[in-house]
Structure formats: structure tokens, C-alpha cells
N, C-alpha and C positions, 0 to 999 in steps of 0.2 A: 443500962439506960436509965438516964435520970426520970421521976417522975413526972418533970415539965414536958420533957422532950417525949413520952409517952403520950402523954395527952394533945401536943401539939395534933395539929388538924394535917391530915392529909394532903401534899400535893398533886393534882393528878400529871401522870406525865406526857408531855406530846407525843400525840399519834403522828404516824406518817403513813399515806397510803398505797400500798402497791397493786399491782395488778394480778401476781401471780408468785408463788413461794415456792420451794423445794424443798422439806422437811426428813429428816430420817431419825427417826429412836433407833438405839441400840446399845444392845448389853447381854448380858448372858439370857442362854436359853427356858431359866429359871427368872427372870426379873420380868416377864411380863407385856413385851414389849411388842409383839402383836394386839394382847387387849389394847394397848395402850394407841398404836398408830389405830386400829378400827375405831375406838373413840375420836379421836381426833378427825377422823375422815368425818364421824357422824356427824361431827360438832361442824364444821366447816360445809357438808351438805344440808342442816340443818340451816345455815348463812345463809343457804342459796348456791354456794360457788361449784362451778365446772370441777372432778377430781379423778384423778389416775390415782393408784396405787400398785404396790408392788411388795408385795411380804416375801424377807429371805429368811429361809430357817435350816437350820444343818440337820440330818438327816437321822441321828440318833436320835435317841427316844431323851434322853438326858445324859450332852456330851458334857464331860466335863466343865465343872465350874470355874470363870476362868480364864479357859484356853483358846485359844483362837478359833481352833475352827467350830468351837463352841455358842459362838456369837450368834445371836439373832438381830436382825434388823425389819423395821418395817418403815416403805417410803413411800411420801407421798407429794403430788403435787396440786397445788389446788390455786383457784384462779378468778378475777372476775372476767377472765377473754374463754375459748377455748383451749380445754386443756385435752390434747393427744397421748400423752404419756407421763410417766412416774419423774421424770425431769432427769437431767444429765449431771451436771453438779449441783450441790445443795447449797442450800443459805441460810441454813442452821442443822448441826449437828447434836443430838444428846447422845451422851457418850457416857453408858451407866459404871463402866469399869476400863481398866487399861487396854484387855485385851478389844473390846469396841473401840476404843478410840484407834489402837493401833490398826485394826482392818479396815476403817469408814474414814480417818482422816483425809488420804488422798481425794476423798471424791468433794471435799470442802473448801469452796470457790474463796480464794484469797478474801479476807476482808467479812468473812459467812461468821454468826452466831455460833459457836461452841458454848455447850453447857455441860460442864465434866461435876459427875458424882463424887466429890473430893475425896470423902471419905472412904473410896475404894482404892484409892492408888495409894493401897499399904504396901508390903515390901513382899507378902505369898503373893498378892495377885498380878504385880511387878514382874516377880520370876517365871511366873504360869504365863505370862504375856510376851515375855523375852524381851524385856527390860533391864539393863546394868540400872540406870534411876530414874527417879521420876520425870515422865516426859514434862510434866507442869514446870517442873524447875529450869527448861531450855526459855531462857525468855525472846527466842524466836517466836518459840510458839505465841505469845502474846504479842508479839510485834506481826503477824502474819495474819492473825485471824481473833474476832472479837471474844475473846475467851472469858467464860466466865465461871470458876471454881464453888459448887454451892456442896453445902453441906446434905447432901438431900439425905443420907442414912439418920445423921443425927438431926434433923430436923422433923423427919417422918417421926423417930421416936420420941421426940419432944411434944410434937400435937398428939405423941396417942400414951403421953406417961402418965395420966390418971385412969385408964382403960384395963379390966383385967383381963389382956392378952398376953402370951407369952412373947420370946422377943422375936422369933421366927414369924410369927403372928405376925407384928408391928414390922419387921422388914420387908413383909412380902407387900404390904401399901406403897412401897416409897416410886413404883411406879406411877401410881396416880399423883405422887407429889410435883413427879416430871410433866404430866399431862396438865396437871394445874399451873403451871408457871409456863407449859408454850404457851398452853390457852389463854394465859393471859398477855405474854408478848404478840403473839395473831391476834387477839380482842377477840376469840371464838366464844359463844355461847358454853356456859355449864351445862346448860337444864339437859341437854340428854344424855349426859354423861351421870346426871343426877340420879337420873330415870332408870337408867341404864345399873348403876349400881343397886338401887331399891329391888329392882327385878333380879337381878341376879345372885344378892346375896338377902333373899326375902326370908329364908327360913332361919339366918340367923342376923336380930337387930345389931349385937356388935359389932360385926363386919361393915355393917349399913353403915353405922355410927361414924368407925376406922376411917374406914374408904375416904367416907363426904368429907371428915374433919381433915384429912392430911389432903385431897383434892384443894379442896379453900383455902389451907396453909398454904399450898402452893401458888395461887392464883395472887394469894395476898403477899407472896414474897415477893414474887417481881412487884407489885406495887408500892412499897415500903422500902425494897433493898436499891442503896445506889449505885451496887454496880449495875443495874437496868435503868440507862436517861431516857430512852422511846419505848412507845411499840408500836404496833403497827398494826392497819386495816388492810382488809379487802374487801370491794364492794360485792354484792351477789352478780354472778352473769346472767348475760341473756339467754334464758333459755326457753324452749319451745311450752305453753302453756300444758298444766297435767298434773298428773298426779305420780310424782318420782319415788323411788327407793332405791337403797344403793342394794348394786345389782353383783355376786361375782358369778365367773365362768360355766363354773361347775352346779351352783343353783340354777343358770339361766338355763344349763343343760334341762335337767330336772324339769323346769317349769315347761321348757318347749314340748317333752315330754305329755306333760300332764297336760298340757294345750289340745295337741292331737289327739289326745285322749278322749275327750269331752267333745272334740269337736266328732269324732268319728264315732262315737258310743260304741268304742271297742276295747276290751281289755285287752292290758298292756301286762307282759310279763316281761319284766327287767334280772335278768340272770347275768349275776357279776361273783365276782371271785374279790375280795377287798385289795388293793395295790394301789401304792401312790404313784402319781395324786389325784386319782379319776375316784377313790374313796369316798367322798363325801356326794358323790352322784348319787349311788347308792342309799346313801343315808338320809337323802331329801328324798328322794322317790320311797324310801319305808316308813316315813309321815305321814300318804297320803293314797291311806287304802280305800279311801270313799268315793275316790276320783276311779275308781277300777283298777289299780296297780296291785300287781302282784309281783310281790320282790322277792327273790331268789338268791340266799350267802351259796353258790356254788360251792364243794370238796375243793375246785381246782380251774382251773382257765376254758381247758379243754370241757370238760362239764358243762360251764356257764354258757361257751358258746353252741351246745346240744342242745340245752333246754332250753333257749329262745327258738330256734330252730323247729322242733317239737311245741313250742307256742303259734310259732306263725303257722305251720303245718294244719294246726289245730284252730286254725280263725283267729289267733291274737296278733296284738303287733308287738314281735318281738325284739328286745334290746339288751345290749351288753354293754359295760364300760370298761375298759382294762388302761394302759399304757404299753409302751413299745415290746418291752420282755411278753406280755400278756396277749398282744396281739400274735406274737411269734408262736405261742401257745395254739391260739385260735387257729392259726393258718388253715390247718385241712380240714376243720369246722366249715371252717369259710368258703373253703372251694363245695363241699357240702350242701351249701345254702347256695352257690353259683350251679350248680349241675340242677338242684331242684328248683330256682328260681323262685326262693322264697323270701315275702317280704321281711324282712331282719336290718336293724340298723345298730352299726357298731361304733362306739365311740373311745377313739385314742387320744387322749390327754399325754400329750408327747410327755416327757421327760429324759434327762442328760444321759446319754449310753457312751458305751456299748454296754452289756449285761446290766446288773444294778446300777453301775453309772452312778450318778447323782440322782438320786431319787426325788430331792425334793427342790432341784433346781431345771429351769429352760431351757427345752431346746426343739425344735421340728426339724429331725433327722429321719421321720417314719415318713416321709413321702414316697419315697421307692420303695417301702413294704408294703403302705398301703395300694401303690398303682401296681406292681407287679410278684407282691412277696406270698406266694403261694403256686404251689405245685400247678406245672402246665399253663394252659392260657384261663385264667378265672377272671376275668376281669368284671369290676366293682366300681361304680359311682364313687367320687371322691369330693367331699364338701370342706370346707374352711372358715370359720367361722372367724372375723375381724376385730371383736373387741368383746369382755365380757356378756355386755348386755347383747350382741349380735349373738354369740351360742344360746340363745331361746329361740330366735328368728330359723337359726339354721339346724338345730334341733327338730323343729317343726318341719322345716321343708323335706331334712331328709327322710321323716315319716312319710310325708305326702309322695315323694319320689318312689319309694318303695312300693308303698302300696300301690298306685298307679301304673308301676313300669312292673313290679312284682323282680325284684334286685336288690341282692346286699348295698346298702350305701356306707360308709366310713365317713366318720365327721374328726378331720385332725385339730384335737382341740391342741392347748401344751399349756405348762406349768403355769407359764405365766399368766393368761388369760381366765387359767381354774380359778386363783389363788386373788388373782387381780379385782379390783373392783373399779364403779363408776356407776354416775347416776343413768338411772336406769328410769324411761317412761313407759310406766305401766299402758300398754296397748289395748285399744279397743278389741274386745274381742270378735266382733264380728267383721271388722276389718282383716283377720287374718285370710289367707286364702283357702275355699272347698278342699275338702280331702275326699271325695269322693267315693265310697267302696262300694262293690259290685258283689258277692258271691255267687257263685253258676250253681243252677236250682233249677236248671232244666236238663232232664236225661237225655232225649232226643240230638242225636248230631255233637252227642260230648267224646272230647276228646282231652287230656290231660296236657299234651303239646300244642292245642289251637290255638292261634294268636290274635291279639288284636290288630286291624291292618297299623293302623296309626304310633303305637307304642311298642308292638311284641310284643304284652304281658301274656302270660299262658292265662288260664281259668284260676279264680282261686275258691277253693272247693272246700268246705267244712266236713269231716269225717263223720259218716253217718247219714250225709244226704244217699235218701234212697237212690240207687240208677245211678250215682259216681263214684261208685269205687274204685279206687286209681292205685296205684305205685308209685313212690318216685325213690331216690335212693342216691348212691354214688357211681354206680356203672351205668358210662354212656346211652342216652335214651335216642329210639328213633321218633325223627319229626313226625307231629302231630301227633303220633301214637301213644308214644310213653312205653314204646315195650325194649328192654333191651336189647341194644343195637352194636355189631363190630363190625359193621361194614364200612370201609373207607371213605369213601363218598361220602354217606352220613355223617359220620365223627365229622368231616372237612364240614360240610355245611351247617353242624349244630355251634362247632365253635363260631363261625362266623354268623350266624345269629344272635348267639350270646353277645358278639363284640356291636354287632350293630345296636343290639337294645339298648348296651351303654351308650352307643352313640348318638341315640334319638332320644336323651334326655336335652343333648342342647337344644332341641327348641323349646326345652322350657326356661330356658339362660334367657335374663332380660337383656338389652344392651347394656354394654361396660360403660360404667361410670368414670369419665375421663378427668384430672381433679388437673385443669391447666390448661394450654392452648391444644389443638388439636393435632399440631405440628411443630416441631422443634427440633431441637439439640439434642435434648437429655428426655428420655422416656423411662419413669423410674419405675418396675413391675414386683409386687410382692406378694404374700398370703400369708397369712394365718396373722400370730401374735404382733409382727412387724408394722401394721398398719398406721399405729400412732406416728411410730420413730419417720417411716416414710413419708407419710403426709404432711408432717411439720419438716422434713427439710424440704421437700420441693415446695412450700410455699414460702419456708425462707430464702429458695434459689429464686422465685418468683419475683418478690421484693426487690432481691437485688437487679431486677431488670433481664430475669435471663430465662431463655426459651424452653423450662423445664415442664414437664407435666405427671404423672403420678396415674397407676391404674392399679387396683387391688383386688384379686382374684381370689373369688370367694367359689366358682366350681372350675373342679383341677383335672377333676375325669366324668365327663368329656370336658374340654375348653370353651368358651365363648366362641362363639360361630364368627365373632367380629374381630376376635385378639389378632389374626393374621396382616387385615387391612391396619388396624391400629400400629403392629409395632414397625412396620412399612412406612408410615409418617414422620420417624424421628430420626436422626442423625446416629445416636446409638443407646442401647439399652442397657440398662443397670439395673441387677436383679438382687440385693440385699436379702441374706438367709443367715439362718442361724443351724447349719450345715454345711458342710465339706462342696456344695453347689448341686442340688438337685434339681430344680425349677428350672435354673439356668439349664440343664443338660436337655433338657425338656424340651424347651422352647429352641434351643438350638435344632435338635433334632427333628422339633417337629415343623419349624417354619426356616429353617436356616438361616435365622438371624445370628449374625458377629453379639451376641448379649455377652455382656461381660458380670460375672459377678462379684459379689461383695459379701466376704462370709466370715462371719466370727464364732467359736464354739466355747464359750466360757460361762455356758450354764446361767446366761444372765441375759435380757432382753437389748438389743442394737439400740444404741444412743441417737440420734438426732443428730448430733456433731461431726458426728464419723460419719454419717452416710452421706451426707453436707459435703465433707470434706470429698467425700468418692465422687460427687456429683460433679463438683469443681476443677476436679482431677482430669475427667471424663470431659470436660465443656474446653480445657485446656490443653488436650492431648489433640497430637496433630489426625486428619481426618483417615 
């Protein structure tokens, strides 16, 4: 570059402004590329905008460099409208090596931003990707989608070749080179990505130094380089006044946790076994021993769910997190805590099975374990939490359930929802609802099986209170006594006590929240991680003029006292899962409704499109 043309002044380039983007980083599982989209969320929540995300990552500890199934991605959507979900195709892809381009290509909307790390599509990482040549050299590819080839390796090492790092040092930046150049194609905010690297690499300034310098190199390549002629805005959304933070699953867990905690001034003992991806539950609850938590690494599954057991027993509110292997574990723990009716809440963060399965990808296939996967009749409260920041909401409840009805409750979180994030408003706390606890402190007329009329809870008794000392155990108790029982008669009417206490938590079920006409065509019913993907097609089916409506069930055992009348209103029901049909089998059996379902099992959350498509299927198919 001549020295005129150095010094010439800057043009700035036309913005354009959208409403709503698709984004995804991706590249090997060493390139960084979760820091990378969580910055990017901050930066774009820092705007103001509505945002889904969705972090994919392979399930080795570090799979090959490389290789396909190596690849990590992280996706986001963000908006100034509301944003439901991580988006369905994207509108820009970074693609840090071949084998990312080769996995994420398909999902890149004809005409979508490509930005490939040029410098990787050498001729090892070609073969490791299963490549005969460079995909860059197909000039479809550049006829099909906005491609743009940067040097981000040797550029990283060009902002950092006065730096005394070594070279592995200077590569492992060239992520934040990529985070500098969306950021500047979306017009996102630096500063908390600024903040963000000062804090995290505090104890050493070169890194600070590294990070910031190749971050701005980046920012300042889209503005200087010509193959970038726009970029583009989005305004902040409308959202509800407060005070936000981004919020994911598996902290919301945690925080509804430590909600009840404070609200009940009862210590909580959280007994977990580590397993993905309910892991990091654990690890936020062992933060925050000031709030009364007492956190427990159990030896093993079976353990973990004893010693909540032995908390609740003991006056605490006890908790477990596992996933679907984990809960399999728990099973006769659980029926354990079902015979002694003690408050215990257990939290399943689905993920992909059968046995280890996909560990660290989507799926809610534990609903027929949690409603009947345990020896005999056990039955257990079953909650579902809707969207990241909803697992604190329902976290909380299923404390307050528990303790109130004196019942295991299960909250099916899954991958997606852990892992997923969204802005999140921080709740008044005294808005939340009473949790109420009562412990029996009167000898006179005690009995270890006496009920309450209204809920069934038996008494719950702290060990040591003088005049109640009780038993409770795993062999069948007789009513009201608590003394071991094998009379037939008894056995028949404890189980059916047991079923009715579950069933008198629906009067604490609000009415269902209907999202559409009240009668129609199409009645779309879902739970758990699903909620985004269904809400946004039925209100695309809406638009288009058509009698859809949308209801999303957040308690699964017992049901809504009103779901019977409701699915009686519509023409036909559509139940989208991401299982083989459980809900569906559900609801057939338990209302005799013709529900039809809609199920995909590929370890990855239901698109928007496709269920759209099911919708329209269904409004199309003769009656």
C-alpha cells in the first residue's frame, strides 16, 4: 500500500437495517468458538436485542483437530422483534476450517454471509475434512452465497508480531479476530467484550494486550477491507422495563434453587454425581454456601439420590441433578422417597440416549421414565420448564410443591435449554410465591401417616423432636400409623393415596395459557425445550389467516384440569417432540383424542419450518 493511499481518510460503509439475524461460529473444538458466540450474545444483549442461542459441541474432551465430528458451533439469533428460538437457517456463517464449513454449510440460506478462515483450507486439513480440493476453488460456491476468504490466521499474527508470545499463543487469538469483524458487520458494541477480556485474562497483561489488539484488527478489517460494501443494524427490542442478564438453563436451575432457599430459610442439600449436562447445576449451587447450600460430589448416582433423601428426612430441602442414564440410576432411590413421602426434587436435563447416547446434544425422551420408570406404582409430580430463564420459575415451584404436598417432584430440563441462553429479567423477589413450611412439634394425636385433608401431606417431622419418633423406610406402611403393613386391603389403599396426592397438585395448575383462537383447526400442544420452535410457527400459521392456536404444558404429572375441554375445541391436534411420541401417547390415552404427532430424534432442537410445515399438512389433510 502506497503511502497516499495509507493515509487517505476512511470511507464509512452503508449500514442497512434488519430486524432479526441468524448467526453461527464454527470451527474446531480447540478454536474457541463458544467464547466466541457468548461474546457475541453479550454484545448484541448489551444493544438491547431479544436473543436465543444454541451451543453445539462434540462430546470428547478434545476430538480431533480437524475432523468432522470435531467441530463445534455456536448459534445465535437476535432481533429487534421477539426472538423464540436460535433461528432455522442462517445469514451468516464463520467457518474457521474446512471441516466446519463442511458440517454448517447446508444450514446457509442461499445468498447468507460466508466468512471462511482461508488460511485453513491447507491440504492436512482438506483430507481430515474429506475433501479431494479446495471447496473455495468451486466457484458455485461464490455464485450461491456471499463468500468471503480472510486471512484471519495471518492476520491474527500480524497484529500480534511485535508481542513476545509464542506462535500457539498468537493462534489461539484468531478467534476474537472473527468476533471483531461480525461485530463489526452487526454494528455490535466492543466494550463488553473489552471488559470481558480484561477480567478474564487479569492476571496476565499480554494476553489482555493480544486479545484487545487482534479483537480491533478485526473490527477494523471489515471497515477498511473491500470485500465488505455494507453492514448492517439492528435496533434494540421492545422489552418489558428491568433489570436483565443473560440467563442459561442450568443457572436458572441453580438460582430457583437458591430462591427457595431464602425464601423458606431452609437448608438445602444438593446431592449430584457430575454427568452431562446437568454438571454445571452443581457447580453454581457450590458458589453459594452463604445462601444455606450444602453441596454434595456423591461416589455415584445411587448415593446422590440417598443423601438428599436423608436431607429431607432430616428438615432440609433436598435436591439432585443427574440426566436420563442418572436418573435410571436413581430409580429405587425414588420409589424410596415415593413410599416415605419425602420432600425431594430431582432435576433431569434430558440428553441424546439410549445409554451414553450423545451426551452433549438434545433430546426429551425421559418422559415415560420420569411418569412411570420405577419399580410398581411410584408415582411423582412431573414439571417442564419452557425456556431458559423459565427453569428458575420452575425450579422454584417444584420446591414449593414438594414441600407443601410432601412428594418427589422431577423437573425435565434437556440439553438444549441447559446450554441455551436468553435475556433473562431479574424478578422481584417478593413477587415470587409463599412456600410455606409447617414442621409437626406437637406430640399429642401424632401420627407419621396423618394427612392433611386438602393436600395429603403426611406430617413433616425433624428428628429429635421430643414425642415423634417415627419410622419410615421402604416396606409398605399402614395408614396413618406408619407401622409396617402386608395386608391387602392397605397396600390397595396406600397406593391409591399415593396417586391421588399427585393428583391434587392440579389445583395448584393456573389455567392454560392459550396462544391463538380458542377454537380452530390446528391445536399445536408441546413441553419442555420445544416452546420457541411451536410458538413461532403457530403464529406464522396465524398470519397466514389460519385457525391455529398453540398451548404449552409446563405440569405433565398431573395435567391441567382444563387440557381435556381445551383439546375438544380444535379440529385436530399436533404434538411436536423430540422422541419417538410420548406426550402424544399420553394424551391419547388419557383424553382419547385422534393427536397426531410430529417427532424428530437428531440430537438437535425442532426448527420452526418443519413444524409449519406439519401444521399445514394437518389444516390440508381431509377431516
Amino acid at each position: 500500500m502506497s503511502e497516499t493511499m495509507a493515509s487517505a481518510p476512511v470511507v464509512a460503509k452503508p449500514r442497512r437495517t434488519l430486524t432479526r439475524a441468524v448467526i453461527r461460529f464454527a470451527g474446531d473444538s480447540g478454536d474457541g468458538m463458544q467464547v466466541t458466540g457468548e461474546q457475541f450474545t453479550t454484545e448484541a444483549a448489551w444493544a438491547g436485542n431479544d436473543i436465543a442461542t444454541l451451543p453445539n459441541f462434540p462430546a470428547e474432551i478434545r476430538a480431533p483437530a480437524g475432523t468432522l465430528f470435531g467441530v463445534s458451533s455456536f448459534q445465535l439469533q437476535f432481533g429487534s422483534q421477539r426472538v423464540y428460538t436460535p433461528g432455522d437457517q442462517l445469514d451468516a456463517l464463520v467457518a474457521m476450517n474446512p471441516a466446519a464449513l463442511k458440517v454448517h454449510l447446508g444450514d446457509l440460506k442461499p445468498g447468507g454471509i460466508l466468512v471462511v478462515n482461508a488460511a485453513a483450507f491447507e491440504e492436512r486439513n482438506l483430507a481430515r475434512a474429506g475433501y479431494e480440493r479446495s471447496p473455495l476453488e468451486d466457484p458455485g460456491l461464490a455464485e450461491k452465497y456471499r463468500l468471503h476468504q480472510v486471512d484471519i490466521t495471518g492476520l491474527t499474527k500480524k497484529a500480534l508480531a511485535d508481542l513476545p508470545l509464542n506462535a500457539k499463543e498468537k493462534d489461539r487469538c484468531r478467534n476474537f479476530f472473527a468476533l471483531g469483524l461480525v461485530s463489526w458487520i452487526y454494528t455490535r458494541p466492543l466494550e463488553p467484550t473489552l471488559d470481558a477480556i480484561r477480567k478474564r485474562f487479569a492476571k496476565n497483561p499480554q494476553f489482555v494486550e493480544a486479545n484487545i489488539r487482534v479483537l480491533k484488527a478485526g473490527h477494523a478489517f471489515g471497515e477498511t477491507a473491500e470485500m465488505f460494501g455494507e453492514h448492517y443494524g439492528i435496533e434494540p427490542a421492545e422489552m418489558a422495563p428491568g433489570v436483565y442478564r443473560s440467563m442459561t438453563g442450568n443457572r436458572a436451575l441453580a438460582w430457583g434453587v437458591l430462591a427457595a432457599a431464602q425464601r423458606t430459610q431452609l437448608p438445602v442439600v444438593f446431592g449430584a454425581y457430575p454427568i452431562t449436562p446437568a454438571s454445571d447445576v452443581l457447580h453454581e449451587l457450590a458458589l453459594h454456601k452463604r445462601f444455606g447450600i450444602r453441596s454434595f460430589q456423591a461416589e455415584d448416582e445411587i448415593a446422590a439420590m440417598a443423601s438428599i433423601i436423608g436431607a429431607a428426612f432430616g428438615g432440609a430441602i433436598g435436591v439432585t441433578a443427574s440426566s436420563g442414564p442418572g436418573i435410571a440410576l436413581k430409580g429405587e432411590a425414588i420409589g424410596l422417597a415415593v413410599m416415605a413421602e419425602l420432600p425431594v426434587v430431582i432435576f433431569d436435563v434430558q440428553r441424546g440416549g439410549p445409554s451414553t447416547g450423545l451426551p452433549t446434544k438434545t433430546e426429551q425422551a425421559d418422559l415415560m421414565q420420569a411418569m412411570y420408570g420405577r419399580n410398581s406404582e411410584a408415582p411423582v409430580v412431573v414439571l417442564a420448564p419452557a425456556s431458559p430463564g423459565d427453569c428458575f420459575f420452575v425450579a422454584y415451584e417444584a420446591i414449593r410443591l414438594a414441600v407443601k404436598y410432601m412428594v418427589p417432584v422431577i423437573v425435565l430440563s434437556d440439553g438444549y435449554l441447559a446450554n441455551g441462553s436468553e435475556p433473562w429479567l431479574i424478578p422481584d423477589p417478593a413477587a415470587l410465591p409463599d412456600i410455606p413450611v409447617t414442621f409437626r412439634t406437637e406430640a399429642a394425636g401424632f401420627f407419621p401417616y396423618l394427612r392433611d385433608p386438602a393436600t395429603l401431606a403426611r406430617p413433616w417431622v425433624r428428628p429429635g423432636t421430643p414425642g415423634l419418633e417415627h419410622r419410615i423406610g421402604g416396606i409398605e406402611k399402614e395408614d396413618v400409623t406408619g407401622n409396617i403393613s402386608y395386608e391387602p386391603e392397605n397396600h390397595d389403599y396406600m397406593v391409591r393415596m399415593r396417586a391421588e396426592k399427585v393428583r391434587r397438585v392440579a389445583q395448584e395448575i393456573p389455567p392454560t395459557t392459550i396462544n391463538g383462537p380458542h377454537a380452530g383447526d390446528v391445536l399445536v400442544v408441546g413441553w419442555g425445550g420445544t416452546y420457541g420452535a411451536i410458538t413461532a410457527a403457530a403464529e406464522e400459521a396465524q398470519l397466514g389467516g389460519k385457525a391455529v392456536a398453540s398451548i404449552h404444558l409446563r405440569h405433565l404429572n398431573p395435567l391441567p384440569p382444563d387440557l381435556g375441554q381445551i383439546l375438544r375445541q380444535y379440529r385436530r391436534v399436533l404434538v411436536p417432540e423430540i422422541n419417538s411420541g410420548q406426550l402424544v401417547r399420553i394424551l391419547r390415552a388419557e383424553y382419547l383424542v385422534d393427536a397426531v404427532g410430529f417427532h424428530r430424534v437428531r440430537g438437535m432442537p425442532l426448527q420452526t419450518q418443519e413444524i409449519h410445515e406439519a401444521i399445514t399438512q394437518l389444516l390440508e389433510a381431509r377431516p
